[in-house]
N, C-alpha and C positions, 0 to 999 in steps of 0.2 A: 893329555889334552886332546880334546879330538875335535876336527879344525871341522868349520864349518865353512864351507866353502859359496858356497853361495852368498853370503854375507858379509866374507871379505872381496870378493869381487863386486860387488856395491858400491864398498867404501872408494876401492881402487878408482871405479867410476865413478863416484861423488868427485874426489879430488882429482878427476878432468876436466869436471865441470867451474869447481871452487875449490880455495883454497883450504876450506872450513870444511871437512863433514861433522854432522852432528847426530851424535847416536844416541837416539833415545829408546824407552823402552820400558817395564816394570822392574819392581827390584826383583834380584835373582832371578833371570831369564839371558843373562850372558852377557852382559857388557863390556866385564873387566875381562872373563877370559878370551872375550873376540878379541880386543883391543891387545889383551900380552901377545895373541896370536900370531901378528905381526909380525915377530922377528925380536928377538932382542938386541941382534948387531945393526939393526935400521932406526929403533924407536928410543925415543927416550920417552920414560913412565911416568907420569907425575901422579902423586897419588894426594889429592886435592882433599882427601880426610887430614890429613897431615897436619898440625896445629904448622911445624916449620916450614912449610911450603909457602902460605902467607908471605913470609920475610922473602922466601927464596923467589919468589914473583913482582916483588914490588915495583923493582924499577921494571918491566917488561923488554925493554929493548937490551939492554944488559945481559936479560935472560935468555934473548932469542939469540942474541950475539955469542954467547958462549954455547950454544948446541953446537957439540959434532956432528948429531945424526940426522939424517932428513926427513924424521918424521918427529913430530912432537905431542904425546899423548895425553889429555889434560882428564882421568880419571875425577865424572863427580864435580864436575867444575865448578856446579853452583853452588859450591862449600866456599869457594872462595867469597872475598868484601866486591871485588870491581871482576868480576870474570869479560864483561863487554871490553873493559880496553882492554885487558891482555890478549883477547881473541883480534880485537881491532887493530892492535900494535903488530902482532904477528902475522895477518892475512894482508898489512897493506905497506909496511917498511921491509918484510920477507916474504915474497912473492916464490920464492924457489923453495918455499917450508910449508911441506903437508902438515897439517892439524887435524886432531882426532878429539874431538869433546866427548863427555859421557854424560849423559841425566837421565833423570826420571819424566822427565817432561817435557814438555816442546819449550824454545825460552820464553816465549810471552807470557809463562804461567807464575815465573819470579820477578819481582820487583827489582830484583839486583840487576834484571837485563834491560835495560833503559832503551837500548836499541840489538834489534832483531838480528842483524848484519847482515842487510838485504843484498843481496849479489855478491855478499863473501863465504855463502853458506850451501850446502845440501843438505837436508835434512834425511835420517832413515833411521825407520821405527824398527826396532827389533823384534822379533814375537816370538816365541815360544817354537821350539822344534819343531817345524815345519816335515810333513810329506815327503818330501822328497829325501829331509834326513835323516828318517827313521832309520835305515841301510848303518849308517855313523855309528848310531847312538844303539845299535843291538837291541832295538826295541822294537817288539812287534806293535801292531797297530793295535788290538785291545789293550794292550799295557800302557799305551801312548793316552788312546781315551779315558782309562780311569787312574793314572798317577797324574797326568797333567804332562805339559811342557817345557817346564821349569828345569833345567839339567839336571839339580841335584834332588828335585822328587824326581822323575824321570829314571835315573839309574841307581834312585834306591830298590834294595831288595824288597820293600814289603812299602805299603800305602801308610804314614805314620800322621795321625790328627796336629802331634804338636807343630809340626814344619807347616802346615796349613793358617795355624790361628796363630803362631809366631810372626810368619810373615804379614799378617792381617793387622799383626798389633804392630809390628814394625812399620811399616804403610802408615798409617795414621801417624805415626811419631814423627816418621823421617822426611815422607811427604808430604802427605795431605797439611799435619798441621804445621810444618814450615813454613808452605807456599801458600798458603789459603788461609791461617790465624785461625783454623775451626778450633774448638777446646774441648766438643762434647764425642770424646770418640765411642762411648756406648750406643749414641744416637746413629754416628756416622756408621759402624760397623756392622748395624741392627738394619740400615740402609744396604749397604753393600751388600751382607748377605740377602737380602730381602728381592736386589738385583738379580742374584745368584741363583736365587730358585725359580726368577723368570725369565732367566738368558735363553734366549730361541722365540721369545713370544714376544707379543706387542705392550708396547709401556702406553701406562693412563696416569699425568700426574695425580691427579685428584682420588683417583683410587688409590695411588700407594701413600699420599700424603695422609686419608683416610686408614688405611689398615696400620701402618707406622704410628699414628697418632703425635705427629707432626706438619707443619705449616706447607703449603706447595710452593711457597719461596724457596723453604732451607731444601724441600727435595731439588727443585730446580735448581739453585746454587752447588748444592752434593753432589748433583749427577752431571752438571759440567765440570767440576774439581776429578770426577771419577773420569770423563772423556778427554781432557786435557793430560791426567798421568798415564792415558791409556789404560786403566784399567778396565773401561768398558768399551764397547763400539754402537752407537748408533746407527741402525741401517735406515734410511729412510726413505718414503716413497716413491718409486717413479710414476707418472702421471700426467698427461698430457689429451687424449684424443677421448677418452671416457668419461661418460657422464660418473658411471656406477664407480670410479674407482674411488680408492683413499687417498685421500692427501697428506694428510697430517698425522697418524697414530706411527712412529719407529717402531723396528724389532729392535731390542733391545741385547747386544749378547756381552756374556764377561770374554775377561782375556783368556782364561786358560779352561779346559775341560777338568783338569785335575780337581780345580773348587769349586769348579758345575757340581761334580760326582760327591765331593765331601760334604757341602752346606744342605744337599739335599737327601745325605745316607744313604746315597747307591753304593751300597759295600755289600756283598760286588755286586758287579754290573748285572744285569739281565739283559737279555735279547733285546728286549721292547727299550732300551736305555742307549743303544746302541747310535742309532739314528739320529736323535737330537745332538746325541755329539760327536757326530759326522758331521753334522752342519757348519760345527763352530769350526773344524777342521778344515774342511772346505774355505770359510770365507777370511781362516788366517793364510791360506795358502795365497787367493785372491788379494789381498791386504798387499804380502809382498811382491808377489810377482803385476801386479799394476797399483802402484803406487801415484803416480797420476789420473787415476781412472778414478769418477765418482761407483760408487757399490750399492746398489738399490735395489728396494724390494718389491712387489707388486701385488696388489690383493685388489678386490673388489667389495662391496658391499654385500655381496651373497657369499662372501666367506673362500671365494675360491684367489690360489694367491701363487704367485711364484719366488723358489725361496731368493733368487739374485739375479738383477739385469745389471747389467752390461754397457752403458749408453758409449759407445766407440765413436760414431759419427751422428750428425744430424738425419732421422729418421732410418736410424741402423742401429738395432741393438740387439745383445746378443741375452739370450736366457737361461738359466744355468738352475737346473733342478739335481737336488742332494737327497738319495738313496742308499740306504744300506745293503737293502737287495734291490736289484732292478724289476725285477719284478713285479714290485709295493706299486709301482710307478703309476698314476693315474694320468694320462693327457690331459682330463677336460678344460681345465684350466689353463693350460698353456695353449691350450686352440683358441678360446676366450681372449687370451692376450694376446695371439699372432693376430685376429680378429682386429685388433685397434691398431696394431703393428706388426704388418706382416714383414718388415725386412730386419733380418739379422740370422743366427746361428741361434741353434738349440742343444742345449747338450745335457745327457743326465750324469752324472759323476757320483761313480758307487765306485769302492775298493774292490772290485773284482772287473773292474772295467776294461783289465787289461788282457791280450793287446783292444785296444780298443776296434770299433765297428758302429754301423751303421744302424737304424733301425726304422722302420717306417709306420708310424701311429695315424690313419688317417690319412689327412693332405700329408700330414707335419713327419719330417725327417729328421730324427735326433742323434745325436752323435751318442755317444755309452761308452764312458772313459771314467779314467782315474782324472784327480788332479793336474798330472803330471801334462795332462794333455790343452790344460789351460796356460797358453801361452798370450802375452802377448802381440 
């Protein structure tokens, strides 16, 4: 098992905050082995697939009242009938009992969660092998960009299609059409991937409802069911002092680079392939390490754009351009956008940005780092 450290120091910090954290996240991206992680002389497991768990939670206080250990781990909860009051019986009659939930989802996306458990919860999204723990997982960085982030593509020996479109058919079965009643998963899938080949670029409903040869409903409906289990991330505009800017068009990216690489037949990578999926690296690393921060993007009507802002304070933001080589780097565009807003930080983040340094483009001073260097 190889402990991810950073994401159990989360949790630890969720349950300062609440007595609830709730780990969500895609399937097979870690849940259940963050959660065994734990300790097994601290945690008790509950493994919420379990037909006999049902029985074994019914009455809930009963059940909390018989834990020895002080942590209690509700793997997959929303397998159960009433998962709200068993969470609501144990965060508010055991206040000294950490809780650990598992899903695919944030809870608003199931009907079984009636209420959210506003001020008994922290929520933390899990994502895919992160930057920082490539070191763990023995995996260099192009291996990380074309298997994906999923542990067990990740530390397979070789890139295998069926783990790709298994899990794609499993998705649709276990989530999509639980939570969402969809029936048509050839549609859905034909959607997903169709996301897939234009994760890093800007979404047009009407275009893709047009190529798909389907309604801009059902894509609008799909592509919230796809944001809600996190399998996509919409970035969307910042925008404020400019006439010429956008407002309204997201970039659109998937969750993991491994099915960026697959749906589009990068087998293997090439050079020019590299970059786009650094990008999506960058803004999962962004994802976890400011989790309270909105994550936006900036372009203009003349096509010039910045790939991630930063909004930290009222008329302070910070700008954040993704290079493979620094080099590639063009300013004009980030002068453009200091231009409307000149106060914040600028930073380019290329894999070779370590130790990190200074660099000066013009007026504009950009910082030239790795991820690691985007803190908080």
């Amino acid at each position: 098992m190889i402990p991810r450290s950073f994401w159990l120091r989360r949790i630890e910090q969720a349950w300062r905050e609440a007595p609830i954290a709730w780990l969500c996240g895609v399937r097979r991206c870690g849940k259940t082995t963050l959660a065994e992680s734990l300790g097994a002389e601290r945690v008790l497991y509950v493994n919420c697939d379990l037909p006999a768990v049902e029985e074994m939670v019914r009455d809930p206080q009963l059940f909390f009242r018989s834990c020895t250990k002080p942590v209690v781990v509700f793997d997959e909860i929303h397998q159960l009938s009433d998962p709200t009051r068993i969470l609501k019986v144990g965060a508010d009659a055991f206040p000294k009992l950490k809780i650990l939930a598992t899903g695919s989802s944030t809870l608003a996306a199931s009907k079984k969660f009636r209420d959210t458990l506003t001020g008994r919860k922290r929520t933390l999204h899990l994502l895919p092998v992160l930057w920082e723990e490539l070191p763990a997982f023995g995996a260099p960085l192009p291996r990380r960009l074309y298997l994906g982030g999923l542990p067990p593509a990740l530390l397979s020996d070789s890139k295998r299609p069926a783990f790709y479109r298994e899990w794609m058919d499993s998705f649709f079965a276990r989530d999509i059409q639980r939570l969402f009643g969809f029936r048509d998963m050839n549609r859905f899938n034909a959607l997903l991937e169709y996301v897939m080949r234009q994760s890093g670029g800007q979404l047009e409903m009407t275009k893709t409802a047009t190529a798909l040869g389907i309604t801009r409903p059902t894509v609008e409906s799909h592509l919230r069911a796809l944001e809600i289990t996190s399998a996509i991330t919409l970035v969307r505009p910042f925008h404020g002092s400019g006439r010429n800017e956008l407002v309204k068009m997201p970039k659109i990216f998937a969750f993991d680079t491994g099915f960026v690489s697959f749906v589009r037949g990068w087998d293997p990578l090439r050079s020019e392939d590299l970059g786009a999926l650094w990008e999506h690296l960058v803004l999962e690393h962004l994802q976890a390490h400011f989790p309270d921060v909105l994550i936006r993007h900036w372009r203009d009507k003349s096509g010039r754009e910045v790939d991630f802002v930063l909004a930290h304070r009222r008329d302070e933001v910070d700008a954040i351009e993704c290079k493979w080589h620094p080099n590639a780097f063009d300013s004009s565009a980030l002068r453009v956008f200091r231009g409307y807003y000149p106060r914040g930080r600028n930073y380019l983040v290329t894999p070779s940005g370590d130790p990190p340094y200074a660099k000066r483009y013009s007026k504009l001073e950009v910082r030239i780092c790795t991820p690691s260097e985007l803190r908080p």
